[in-house]
C-alpha positions in Angstrom: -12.9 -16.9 -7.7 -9.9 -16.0 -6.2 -10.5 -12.2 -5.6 -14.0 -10.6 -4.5 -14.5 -7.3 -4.2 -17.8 -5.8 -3.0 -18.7 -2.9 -1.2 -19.0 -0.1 -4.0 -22.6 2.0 -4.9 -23.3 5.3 -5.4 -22.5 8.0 -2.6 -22.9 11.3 -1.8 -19.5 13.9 -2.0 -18.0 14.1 1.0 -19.8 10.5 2.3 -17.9 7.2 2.9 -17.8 4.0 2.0 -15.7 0.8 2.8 -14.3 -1.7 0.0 -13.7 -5.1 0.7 -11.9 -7.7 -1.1 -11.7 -11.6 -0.1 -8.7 -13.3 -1.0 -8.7 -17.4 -1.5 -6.5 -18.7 0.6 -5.2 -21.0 -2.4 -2.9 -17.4 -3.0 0.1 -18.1 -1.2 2.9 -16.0 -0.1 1.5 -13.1 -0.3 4.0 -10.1 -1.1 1.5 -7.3 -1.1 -2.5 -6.6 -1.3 -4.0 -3.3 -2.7 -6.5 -1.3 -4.4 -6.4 0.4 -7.9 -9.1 2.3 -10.1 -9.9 3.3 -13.3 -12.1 6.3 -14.3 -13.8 6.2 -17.5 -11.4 7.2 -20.4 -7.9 6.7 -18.3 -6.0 4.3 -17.4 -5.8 2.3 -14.1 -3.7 4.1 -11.4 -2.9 2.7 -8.3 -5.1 4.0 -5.1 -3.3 2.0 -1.9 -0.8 -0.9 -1.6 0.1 -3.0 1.8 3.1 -5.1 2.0 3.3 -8.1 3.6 5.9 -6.3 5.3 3.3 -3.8 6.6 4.9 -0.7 4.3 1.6 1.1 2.9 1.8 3.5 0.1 -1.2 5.9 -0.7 -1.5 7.6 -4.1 -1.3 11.7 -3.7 -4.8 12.0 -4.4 -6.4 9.9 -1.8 -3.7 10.5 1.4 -5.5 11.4 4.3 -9.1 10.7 3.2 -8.5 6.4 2.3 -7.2 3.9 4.7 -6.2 0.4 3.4 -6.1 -2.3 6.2 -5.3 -6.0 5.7 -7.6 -8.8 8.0 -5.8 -11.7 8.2 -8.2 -13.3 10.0 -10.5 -13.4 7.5 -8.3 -13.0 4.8 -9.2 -9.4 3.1 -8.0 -6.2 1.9 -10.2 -3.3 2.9 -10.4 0.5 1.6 -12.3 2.6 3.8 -12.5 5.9 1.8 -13.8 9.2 3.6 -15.1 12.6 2.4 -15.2 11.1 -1.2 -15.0 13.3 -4.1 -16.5 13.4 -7.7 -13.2 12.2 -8.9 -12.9 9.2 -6.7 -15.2 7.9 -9.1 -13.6 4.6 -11.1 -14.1 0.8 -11.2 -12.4 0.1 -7.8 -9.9 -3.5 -8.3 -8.3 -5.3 -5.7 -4.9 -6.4 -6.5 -2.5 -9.2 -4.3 1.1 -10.1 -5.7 3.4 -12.6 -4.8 6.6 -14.3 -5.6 4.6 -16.1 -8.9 2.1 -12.7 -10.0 -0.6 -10.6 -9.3 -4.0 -11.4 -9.2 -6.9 -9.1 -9.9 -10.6 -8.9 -8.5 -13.8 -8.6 -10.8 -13.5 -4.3 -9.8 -16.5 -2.9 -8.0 -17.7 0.5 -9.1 -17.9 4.0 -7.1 -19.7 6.9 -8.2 -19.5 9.9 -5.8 -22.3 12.0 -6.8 -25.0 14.5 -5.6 
């Protein structure tokens, strides 16, 4: 497995919870690591990208409450997502791209409800 996500589960509106995805270290070159979604009956949208070059782009929907942060130690992606919303909640998939393609994780589901 090359990505693996985990970290998703069922939360409250307005709670948080943290994503993580592991990235195999057989990826190489590594352009750019991030986190899309997909609700139920639309298509997958992108949530937060890093570049390697440290350039992080947040979708409209999300700025201000998600953070994406990159632990090269360890090799992950993480999405720590605050005051979470009923529409936040998707099948969560972390992404990397580099010079060859992107690579997808398993997706990790998040449902924000009371």
């Amino acid at each position: 497995v090359q990505l693996q996500a985990s970290g998703g589960g069922l939360v409250q509106p307005g709670g948080s919870l943290r994503l993580s995805c592991a990235v195999s270290r057989s990826i190489s070159n590594i352009n750019a690591m991030g986190w899309y979604r997909q609700a139920p009956g639309k298509q997958r949208e992108l949530v937060a990208v890093k570049s390697s070059g440290g350039t992080t782009t947040y979708a409209d929907s999300v700025k201000g409450r998600f953070i994406i942060s990159r632990d090269n130690a360890v090799n992950t992606v993480n999405l720590q997502m605050n005051s979470l919303k009923s529409e936040d909640t998707a099948v969560y998939y972390c992404n990397v791209k580099n010079a060859w393609g992107g690579y997808w994780g398993q997706g990790t589901l998040v449902t924000v409800s009371s």
